[in-house]
N, C-alpha and C positions, 0 to 999 in steps of 0.2 A: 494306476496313475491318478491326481487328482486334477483338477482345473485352476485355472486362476485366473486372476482378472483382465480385462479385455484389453485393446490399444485400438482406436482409431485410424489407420494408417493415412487419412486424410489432416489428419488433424496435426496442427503445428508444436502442440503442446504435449511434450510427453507427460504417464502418469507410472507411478510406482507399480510394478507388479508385485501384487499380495495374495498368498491362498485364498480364496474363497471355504467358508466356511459350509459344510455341509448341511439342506434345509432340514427341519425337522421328519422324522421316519412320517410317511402317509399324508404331508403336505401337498403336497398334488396327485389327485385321482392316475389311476393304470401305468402305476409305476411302472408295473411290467416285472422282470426278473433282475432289477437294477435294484444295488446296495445301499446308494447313496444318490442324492437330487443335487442339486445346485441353480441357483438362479444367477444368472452371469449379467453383471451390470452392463446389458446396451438395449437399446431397443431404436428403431428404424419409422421414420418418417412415411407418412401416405402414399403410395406408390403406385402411379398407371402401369398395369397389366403388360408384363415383358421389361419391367425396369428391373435392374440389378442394382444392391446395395454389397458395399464388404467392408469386412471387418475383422479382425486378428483372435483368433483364440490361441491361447500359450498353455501350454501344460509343462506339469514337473512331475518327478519318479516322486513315489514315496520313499523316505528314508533307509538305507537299506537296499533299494531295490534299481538293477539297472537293466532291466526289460519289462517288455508290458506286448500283450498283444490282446488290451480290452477290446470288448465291444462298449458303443456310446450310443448314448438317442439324444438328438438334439430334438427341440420341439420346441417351436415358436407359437404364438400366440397370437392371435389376430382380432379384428371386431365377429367375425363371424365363426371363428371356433379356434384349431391347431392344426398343425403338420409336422408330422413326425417325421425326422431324418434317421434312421442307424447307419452307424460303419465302423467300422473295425481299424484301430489303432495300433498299428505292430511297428514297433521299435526296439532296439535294443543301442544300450550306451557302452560304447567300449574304444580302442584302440582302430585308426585306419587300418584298412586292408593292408597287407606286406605288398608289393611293386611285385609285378613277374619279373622284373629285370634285375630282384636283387639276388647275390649270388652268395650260394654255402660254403660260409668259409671254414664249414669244419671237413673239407675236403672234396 
């Protein structure tokens, strides 16, 4: 899966969503076992301790492909260092479930 651009959901103004292009290989220290970086355009105002901010991340399949069940590491950025988030994205794109209530008409 890749990422793409963020959306505010406070915000009155919508913006186009556009792939995000991937950062250069070894742009940020301890990649870790991850392929590809991205730097996602939002960042978050000064916040007293226990305040909550949100915000919308979108993703799309690569071409081709209508499952995914990556792992992610988000890692935000702060005055005093980072925080690293992982979690595991499992999706698959296809056809609703069939109804139990539908019935076989080939007999």
């Amino acid at each position: 899966m890749t990422s793409s651009s963020l959306v505010n959901p406070q915000s009155s103004t919508k913006r186009l969503i556009v792939p995000l292009e991937p950062l250069s290989r070894g742009l940020l220290t301890k990649a870790g076992d991850f392929d590809e970086q991205f730097r996602l355009p939002m960042s978050f105002p000064a916040m007293p301790p226990g305040a909550v901010e949100v915000t919308n991340a979108y993703f799309k399949f690569r071409p081709g492909k209508t499952e995914s069940n990556d792992h992610f590491r988000l890692r935000l950025f702060s005055s005093t260092g980072f925080h690293e988030f992982d979690f595991r994205l499992q999706v698959s794109l296809g056809s609703e479930p069939k109804s139990e209530n539908t019935t076989n008409e080939s007999g």
